[in-house]
C-alpha positions in Angstrom: 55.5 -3.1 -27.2 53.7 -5.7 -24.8 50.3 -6.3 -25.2 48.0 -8.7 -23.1 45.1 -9.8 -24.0 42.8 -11.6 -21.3 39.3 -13.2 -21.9 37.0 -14.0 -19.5 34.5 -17.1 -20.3 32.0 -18.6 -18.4 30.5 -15.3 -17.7 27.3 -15.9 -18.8 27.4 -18.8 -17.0 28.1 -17.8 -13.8 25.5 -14.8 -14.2 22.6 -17.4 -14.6 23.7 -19.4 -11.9 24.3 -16.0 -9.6 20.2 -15.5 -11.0 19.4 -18.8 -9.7 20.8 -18.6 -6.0 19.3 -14.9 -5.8 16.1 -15.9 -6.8 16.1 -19.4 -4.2 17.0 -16.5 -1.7 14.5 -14.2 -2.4 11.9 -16.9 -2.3 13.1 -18.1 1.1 12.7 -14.4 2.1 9.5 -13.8 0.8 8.1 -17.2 2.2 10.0 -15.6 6.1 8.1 -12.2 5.3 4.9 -14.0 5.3 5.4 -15.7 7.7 6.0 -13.2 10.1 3.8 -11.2 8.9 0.8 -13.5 10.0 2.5 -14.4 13.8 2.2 -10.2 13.7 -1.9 -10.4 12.7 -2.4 -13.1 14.9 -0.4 -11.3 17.9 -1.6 -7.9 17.0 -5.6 -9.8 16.9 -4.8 -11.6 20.3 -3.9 -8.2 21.7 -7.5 -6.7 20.4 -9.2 -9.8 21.9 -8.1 -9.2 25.3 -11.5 -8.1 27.0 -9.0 -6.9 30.0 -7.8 -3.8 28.0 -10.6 -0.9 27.1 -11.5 0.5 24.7 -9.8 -2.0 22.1 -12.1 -4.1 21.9 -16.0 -4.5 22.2 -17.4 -6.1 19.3 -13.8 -7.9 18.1 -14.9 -6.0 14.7 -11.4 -4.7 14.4 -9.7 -7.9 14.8 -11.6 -9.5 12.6 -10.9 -7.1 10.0 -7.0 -7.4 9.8 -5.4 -8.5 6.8 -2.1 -9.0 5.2 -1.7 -7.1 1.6 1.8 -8.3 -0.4 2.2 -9.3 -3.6 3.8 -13.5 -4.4 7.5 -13.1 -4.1 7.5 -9.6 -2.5 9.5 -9.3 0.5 7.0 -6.7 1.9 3.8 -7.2 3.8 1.4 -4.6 4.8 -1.1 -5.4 8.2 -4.2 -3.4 7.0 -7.6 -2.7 8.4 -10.2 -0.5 6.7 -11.6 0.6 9.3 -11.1 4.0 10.6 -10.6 3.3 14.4 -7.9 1.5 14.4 -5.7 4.3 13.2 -7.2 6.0 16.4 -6.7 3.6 18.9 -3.2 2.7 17.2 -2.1 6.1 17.7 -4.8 8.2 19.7 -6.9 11.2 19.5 -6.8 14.9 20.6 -9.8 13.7 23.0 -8.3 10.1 24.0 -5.0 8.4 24.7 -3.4 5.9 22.8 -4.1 2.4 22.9 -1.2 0.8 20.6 -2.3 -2.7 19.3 -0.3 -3.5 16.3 3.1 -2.0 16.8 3.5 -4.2 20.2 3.0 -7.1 17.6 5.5 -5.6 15.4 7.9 -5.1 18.7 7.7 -8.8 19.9 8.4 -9.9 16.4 11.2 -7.8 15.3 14.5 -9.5 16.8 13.2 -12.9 16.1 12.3 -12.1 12.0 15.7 -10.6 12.1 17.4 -13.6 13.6 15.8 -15.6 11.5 16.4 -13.6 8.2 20.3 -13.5 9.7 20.3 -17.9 9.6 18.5 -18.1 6.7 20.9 -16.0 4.7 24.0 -17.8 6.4 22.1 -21.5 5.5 21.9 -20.5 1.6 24.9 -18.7 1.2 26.6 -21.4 2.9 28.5 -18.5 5.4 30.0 -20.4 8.8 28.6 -18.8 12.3 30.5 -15.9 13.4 
């Protein structure tokens, strides 16, 4: 009878420094999250700003009353506002149409936070372009 016997070393090893490259990407992520997630408040706040479109905006209360909720390192970022309305105006009323301000924002932003998550991924893992 034949018996092999294999043993793999370095494992250890090779899980820390898998650790290490995962958590360099998710930083990276994280910081691209946030980053789009503030060109969204400040597109989604231009948007409110524009005296041309009614009934967005009249006092500007609503713009001034974004802000981005995520925790350090997460790779998710919330666009909140505590004010009632802008679920209203967002989305619209039995009594009154919508008047979409922060999903435009998210729209514009989309394929470009994409793109950019697609080269950032190919830049650490060290991937050629397609």
């Amino acid at each position: 009878m034949t018996r092999i016997c294999t043993r793999l070393t370095g494992q250890d090893t090779a899980r820390r420094g898998l650790a290490r490259h995962t958590d360099r990407i998710r930083k990276a992520l994280a910081a691209e999250v946030g980053d789009v997630a503030d060109a969204i408040r400040r597109d989604a706040r231009a948007h409110l700003d524009n005296a041309g479109i009614r009934p967005v905006s009249r006092t500007g209360r609503l713009a001034r009353s974004l802000r981005i909720q995520s925790s350090p390192g997460s790779l998710m970022a919330r666009i909140t506002t505590p004010l009632d309305y802008g679920t209203f105006l967002e989305f619209g009323t039995r009594r009154m149409p919508a008047y979409p301000w922060l999903a435009p924002a998210v729209a514009r932003h989309a394929t470009a936070f994409r793109a950019r998550v697609i080269r950032l991924l190919r830049q650490l893992h060290g991937s050629p372009r397609p």
